[in-house]
SEGUPA-607071 format. One record per atom (N, C-alpha, C, O): atom name; x, y, z; residue number from 1. Coordinates in steps of 0.001 Angstrom, whole numbers. Each point is the difference from the previous one (the first is absolute). Example, Ala and Ser with C-alpha at 12.3 -4.5 7.8 and 13.67 -1.06 7.14 Angstrom:
BEGIN
(N (13190 -5690 7800) 1)
(CA (-890 1190 0) 1)
(C (900 1200 0) 1)
(O (1036 -19 665) 1)
(N (-1386 1069 -1385) 2)
(CA (820 1190 60) 2)
(C (-770 1090 730) 2)
(O (509 1108 169) 2)
END
This chain:
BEGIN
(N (13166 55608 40173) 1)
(CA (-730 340 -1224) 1)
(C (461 -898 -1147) 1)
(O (1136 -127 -457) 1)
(N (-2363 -511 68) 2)
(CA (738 -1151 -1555) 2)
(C (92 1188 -1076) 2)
(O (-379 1160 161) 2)
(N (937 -1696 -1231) 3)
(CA (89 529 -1424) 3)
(C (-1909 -229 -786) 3)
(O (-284 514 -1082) 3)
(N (-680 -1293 1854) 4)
(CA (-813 511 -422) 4)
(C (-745 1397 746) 4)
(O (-708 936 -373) 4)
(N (1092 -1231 1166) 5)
(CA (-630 1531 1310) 5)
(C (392 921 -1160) 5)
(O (-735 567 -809) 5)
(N (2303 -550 943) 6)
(CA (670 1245 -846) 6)
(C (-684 447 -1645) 6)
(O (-218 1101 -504) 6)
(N (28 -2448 14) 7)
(CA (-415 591 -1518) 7)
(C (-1126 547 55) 7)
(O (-473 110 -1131) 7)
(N (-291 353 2059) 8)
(CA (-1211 736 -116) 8)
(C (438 1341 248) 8)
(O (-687 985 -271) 8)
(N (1705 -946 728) 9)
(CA (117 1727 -154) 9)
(C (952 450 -1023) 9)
(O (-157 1005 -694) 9)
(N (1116 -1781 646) 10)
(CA (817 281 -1249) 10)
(C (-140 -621 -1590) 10)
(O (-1135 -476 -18) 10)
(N (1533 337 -839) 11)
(CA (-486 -535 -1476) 11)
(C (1280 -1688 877) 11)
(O (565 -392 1021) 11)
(N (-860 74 -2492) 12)
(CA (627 -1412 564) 12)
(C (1594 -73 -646) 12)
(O (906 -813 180) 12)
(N (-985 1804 -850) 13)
(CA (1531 241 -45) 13)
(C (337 613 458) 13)
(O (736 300 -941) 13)
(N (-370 628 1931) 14)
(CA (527 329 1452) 14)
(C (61 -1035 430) 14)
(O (1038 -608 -263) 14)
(N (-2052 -86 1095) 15)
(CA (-256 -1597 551) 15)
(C (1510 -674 -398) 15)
(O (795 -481 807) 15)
(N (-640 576 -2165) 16)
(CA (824 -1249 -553) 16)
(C (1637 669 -9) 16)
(O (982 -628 396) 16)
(N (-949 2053 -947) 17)
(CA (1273 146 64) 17)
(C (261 -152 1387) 17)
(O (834 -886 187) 17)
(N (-1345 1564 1118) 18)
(CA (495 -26 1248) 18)
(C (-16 -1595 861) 18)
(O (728 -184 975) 18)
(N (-1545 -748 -1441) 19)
(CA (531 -1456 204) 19)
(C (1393 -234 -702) 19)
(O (903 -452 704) 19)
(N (-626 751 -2179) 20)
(CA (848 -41 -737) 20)
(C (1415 78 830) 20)
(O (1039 -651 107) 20)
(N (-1624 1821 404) 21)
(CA (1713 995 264) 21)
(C (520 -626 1210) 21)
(O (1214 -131 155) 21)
(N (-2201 -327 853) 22)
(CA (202 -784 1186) 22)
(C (375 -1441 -234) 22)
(O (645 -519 911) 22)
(N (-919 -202 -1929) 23)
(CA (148 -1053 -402) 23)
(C (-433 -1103 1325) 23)
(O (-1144 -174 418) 23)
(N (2196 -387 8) 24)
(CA (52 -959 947) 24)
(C (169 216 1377) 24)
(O (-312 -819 864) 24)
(N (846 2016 -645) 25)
(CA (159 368 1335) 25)
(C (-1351 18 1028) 25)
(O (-1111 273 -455) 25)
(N (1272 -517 1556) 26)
(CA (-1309 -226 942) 26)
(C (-101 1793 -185) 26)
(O (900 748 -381) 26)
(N (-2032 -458 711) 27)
(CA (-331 1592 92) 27)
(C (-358 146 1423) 27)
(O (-135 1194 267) 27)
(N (-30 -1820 554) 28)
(CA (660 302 1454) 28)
(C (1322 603 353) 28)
(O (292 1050 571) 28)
(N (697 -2400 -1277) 29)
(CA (1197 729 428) 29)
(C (611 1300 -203) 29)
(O (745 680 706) 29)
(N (-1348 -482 -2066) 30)
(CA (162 1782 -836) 30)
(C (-472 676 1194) 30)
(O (786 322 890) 30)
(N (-2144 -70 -822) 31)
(CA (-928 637 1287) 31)
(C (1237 -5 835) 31)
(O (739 984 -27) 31)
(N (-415 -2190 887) 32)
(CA (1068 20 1005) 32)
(C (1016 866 -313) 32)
(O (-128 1083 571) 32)
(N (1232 -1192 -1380) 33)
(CA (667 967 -12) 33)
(C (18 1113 -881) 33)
(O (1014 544 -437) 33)
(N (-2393 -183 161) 34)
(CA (-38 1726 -533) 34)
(C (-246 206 1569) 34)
(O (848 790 413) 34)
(N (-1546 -1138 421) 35)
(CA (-386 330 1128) 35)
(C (1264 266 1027) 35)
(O (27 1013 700) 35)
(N (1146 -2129 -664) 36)
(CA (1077 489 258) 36)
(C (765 560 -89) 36)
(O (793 324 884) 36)
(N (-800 60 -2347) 37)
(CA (840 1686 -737) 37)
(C (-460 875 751) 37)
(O (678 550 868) 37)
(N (-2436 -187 -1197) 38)
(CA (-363 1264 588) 38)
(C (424 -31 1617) 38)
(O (788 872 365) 38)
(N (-1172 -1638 419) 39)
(CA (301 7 1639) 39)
(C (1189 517 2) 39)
(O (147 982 728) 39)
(N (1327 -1584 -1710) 40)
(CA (1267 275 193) 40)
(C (391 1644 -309) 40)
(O (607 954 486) 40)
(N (-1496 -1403 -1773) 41)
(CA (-53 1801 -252) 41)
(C (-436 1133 574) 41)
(O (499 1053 -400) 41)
(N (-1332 -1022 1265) 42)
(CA (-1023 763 827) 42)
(C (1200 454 1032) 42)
(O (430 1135 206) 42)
(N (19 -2540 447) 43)
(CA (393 95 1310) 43)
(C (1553 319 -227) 43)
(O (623 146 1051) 43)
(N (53 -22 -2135) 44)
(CA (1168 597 -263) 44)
(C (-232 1505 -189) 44)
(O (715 689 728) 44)
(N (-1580 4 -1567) 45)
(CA (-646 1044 222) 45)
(C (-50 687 940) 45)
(O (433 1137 -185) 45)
(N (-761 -1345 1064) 46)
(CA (-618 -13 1433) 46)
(C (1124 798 856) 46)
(O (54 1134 477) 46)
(N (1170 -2701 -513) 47)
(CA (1085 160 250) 47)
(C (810 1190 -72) 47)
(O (611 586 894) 47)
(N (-723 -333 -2154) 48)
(CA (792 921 -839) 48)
(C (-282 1518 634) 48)
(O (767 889 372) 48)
(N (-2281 -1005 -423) 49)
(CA (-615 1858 528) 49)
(C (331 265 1502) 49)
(O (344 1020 598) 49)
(N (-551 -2173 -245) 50)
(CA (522 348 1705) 50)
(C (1615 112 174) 50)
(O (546 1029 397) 50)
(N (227 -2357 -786) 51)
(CA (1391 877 142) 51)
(C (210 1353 -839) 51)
(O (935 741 305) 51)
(N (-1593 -494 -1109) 52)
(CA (498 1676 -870) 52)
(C (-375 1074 878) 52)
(O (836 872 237) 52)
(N (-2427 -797 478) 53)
(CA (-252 943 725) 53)
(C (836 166 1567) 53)
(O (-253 953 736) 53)
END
């Protein structure tokens, strides 16, 4: 999705602060590891309920 896709649903300042805040970073790699938190997180979770029960 480009930043023009996006400004049609949001005003263009949303658009701009959230380019802003990301600055330079690829937004793949973010994607990549929020995606690896949650997996880590899930599956520690997981972990956790089965050794307790």
């Amino acid at each position: 999705m480009t930043v023009e896709v996006l400004s049609h649903y949001y005003s263009q300042s949303v658009v701009d602060s959230i380019v802003d805040m990301l600055g330079f970073f690829p937004f793949g790699v973010l994607l990549a590891v929020l995606g690896w938190v949650l997996t880590y997180t899930v599956h520690a979770v997981l972990r956790f309920i089965r050794s307790s029960s």
